[in-house]
C-alpha positions in Angstrom: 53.2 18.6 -53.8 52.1 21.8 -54.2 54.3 22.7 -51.0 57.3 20.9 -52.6 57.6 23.9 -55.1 56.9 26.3 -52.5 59.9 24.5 -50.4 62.4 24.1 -53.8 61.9 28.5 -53.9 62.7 28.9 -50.2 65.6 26.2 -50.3 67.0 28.6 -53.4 66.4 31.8 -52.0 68.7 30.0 -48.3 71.0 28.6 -50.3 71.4 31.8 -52.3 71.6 29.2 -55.8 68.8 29.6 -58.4 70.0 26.6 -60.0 69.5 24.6 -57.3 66.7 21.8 -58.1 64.8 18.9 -55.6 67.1 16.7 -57.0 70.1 18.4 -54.9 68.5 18.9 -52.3 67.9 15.6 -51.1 71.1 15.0 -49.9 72.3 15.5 -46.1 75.1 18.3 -46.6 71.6 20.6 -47.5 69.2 18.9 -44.5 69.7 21.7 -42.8 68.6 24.3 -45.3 65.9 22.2 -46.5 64.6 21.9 -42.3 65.0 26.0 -42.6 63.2 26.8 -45.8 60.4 24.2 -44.2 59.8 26.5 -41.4 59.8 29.7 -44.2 56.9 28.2 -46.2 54.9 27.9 -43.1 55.8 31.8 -43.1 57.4 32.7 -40.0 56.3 35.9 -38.5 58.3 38.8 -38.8 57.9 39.7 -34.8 58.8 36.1 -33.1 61.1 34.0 -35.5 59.3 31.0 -33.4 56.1 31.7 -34.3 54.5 30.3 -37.8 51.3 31.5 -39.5 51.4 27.5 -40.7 52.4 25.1 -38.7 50.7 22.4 -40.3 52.3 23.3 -43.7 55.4 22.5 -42.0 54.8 19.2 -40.7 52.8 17.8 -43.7 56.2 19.0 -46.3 58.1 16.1 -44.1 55.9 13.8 -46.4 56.6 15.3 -49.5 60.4 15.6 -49.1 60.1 11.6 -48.4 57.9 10.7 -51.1 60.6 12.9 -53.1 63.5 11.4 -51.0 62.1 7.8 -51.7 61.6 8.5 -55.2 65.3 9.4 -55.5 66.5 6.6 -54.0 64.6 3.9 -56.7 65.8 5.8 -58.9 68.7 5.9 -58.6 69.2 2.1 -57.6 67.5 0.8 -60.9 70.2 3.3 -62.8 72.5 1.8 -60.7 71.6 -1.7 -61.2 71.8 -0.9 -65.6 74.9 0.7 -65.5 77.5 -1.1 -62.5 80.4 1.6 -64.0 78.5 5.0 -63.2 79.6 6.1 -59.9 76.8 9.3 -60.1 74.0 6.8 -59.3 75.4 5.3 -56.3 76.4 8.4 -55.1 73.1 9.8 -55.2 71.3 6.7 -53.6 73.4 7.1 -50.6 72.4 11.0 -50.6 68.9 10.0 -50.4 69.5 7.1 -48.2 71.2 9.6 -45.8 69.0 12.0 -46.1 66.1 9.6 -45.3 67.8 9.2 -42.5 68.3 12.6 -41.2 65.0 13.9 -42.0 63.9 10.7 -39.7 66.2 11.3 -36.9 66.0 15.5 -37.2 62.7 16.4 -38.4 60.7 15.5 -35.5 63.1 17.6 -33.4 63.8 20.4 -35.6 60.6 21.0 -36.8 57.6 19.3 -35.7 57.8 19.7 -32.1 57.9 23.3 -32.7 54.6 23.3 -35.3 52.7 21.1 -33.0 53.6 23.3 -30.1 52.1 26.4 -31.4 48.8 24.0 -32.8 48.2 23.2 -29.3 49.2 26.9 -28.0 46.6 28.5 -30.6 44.1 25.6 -29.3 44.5 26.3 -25.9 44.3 30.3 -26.1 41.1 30.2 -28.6 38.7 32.6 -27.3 35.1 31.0 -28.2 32.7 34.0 -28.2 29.2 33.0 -26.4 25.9 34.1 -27.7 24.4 36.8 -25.7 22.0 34.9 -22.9 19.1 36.7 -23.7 19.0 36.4 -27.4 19.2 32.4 -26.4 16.4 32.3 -24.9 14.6 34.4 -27.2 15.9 31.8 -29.7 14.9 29.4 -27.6 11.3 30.4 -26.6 10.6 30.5 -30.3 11.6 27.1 -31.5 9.5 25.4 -29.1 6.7 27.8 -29.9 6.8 26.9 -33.6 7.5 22.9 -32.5 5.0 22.8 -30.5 2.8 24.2 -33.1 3.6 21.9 -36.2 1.8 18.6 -36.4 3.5 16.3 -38.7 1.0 13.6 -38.2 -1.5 15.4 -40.1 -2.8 14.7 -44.4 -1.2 17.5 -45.0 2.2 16.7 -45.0 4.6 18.8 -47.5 7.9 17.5 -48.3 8.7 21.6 -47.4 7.0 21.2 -43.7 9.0 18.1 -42.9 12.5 19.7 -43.9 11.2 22.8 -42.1 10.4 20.7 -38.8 13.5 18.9 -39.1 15.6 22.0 -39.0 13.9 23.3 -35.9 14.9 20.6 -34.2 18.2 20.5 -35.2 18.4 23.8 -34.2 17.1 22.8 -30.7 19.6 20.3 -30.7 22.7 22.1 -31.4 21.9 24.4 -29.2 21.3 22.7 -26.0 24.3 20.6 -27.3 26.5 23.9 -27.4 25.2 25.3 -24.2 25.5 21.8 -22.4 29.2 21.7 -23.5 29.9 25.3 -21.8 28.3 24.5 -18.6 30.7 22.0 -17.5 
């Protein structure tokens, strides 16, 4: 919810209102700004208006706004349901019942397309830096030395000697696990 705040400011600053509250802007006349300031909390780079620093922030606010949206809407029809005469509450269950609907029909469109694009752009073009081959098998070399040389079968078992065994050979693991996935 903590994005909800962040997304209230952004929908102000857009909207040019201070006054403005999450109350009014769940309704569909201010989808739009609210799909905008979405994409300004995830903090769009000043460079490429397409690219965000984010993206995840933008597609995880969707749930907020519908908790918030939701929230609005019971609200609103338990008011409704005390008080027939007051038009305000059915008004503003039919602005959340609208916007429920745009931010269904938009959001994936408007916004998380474009997040999910750049997750998967950033996963594609991550450079994974490789040790150097030399220090691996130096690494290497000495593992097995010092495995080869502890005997856990022995009286003298420490609790320290196990833990220190077991994290040799964890570190064997990892690393023919690591070097076995580059190889392919």
């Amino acid at each position: 919810m903590r994005q909800a705040g962040k997304l209230l400011h952004a929908a102000r600053e857009r909207a040019g209102n201070e006054e403005l509250s999450m109350w009014d802007c769940l309704r569909p006349s201010l989808a739009d700004i609210i799909v905008e300031s979405s994409l300004d909390i995830a903090i769009r780079g000043m460079d490429d208006e397409e690219e965000l620093k984010s993206p995840s922030t933008a597609i995880k606010v969707r749930y907020d706004l519908l908790k918030m949206a939701r929230a609005k809407k019971s609200l609103a029809t338990k008011e409704l349901d005390k008080d027939r005469e007051n038009n305000s509450w059915k008004i503003a269950r039919d602005e959340a019942v609208e916007f429920l609907e745009d931010v269904a029909e938009n959001w994936d469109e408007k916004v998380s397309k474009k997040a999910r694009q750049i997750l998967e752009d950033r996963k594609v073009n991550r450079v994974e830096h490789l040790p150097d081959p030399q220090d691996v098998e130096k690494l290497s070399k000495h593992l097995v030395e010092v495995l080869s040389k502890s005997d856990l079968s022995k009286d003298e078992v420490t609790w320290e000697r196990y833990k220190q065994t077991t994290v040799y050979v964890q570190a064997r693991l990892l690393m023919y696990i690591h070097l076995y996935k580059h190889q392919k």
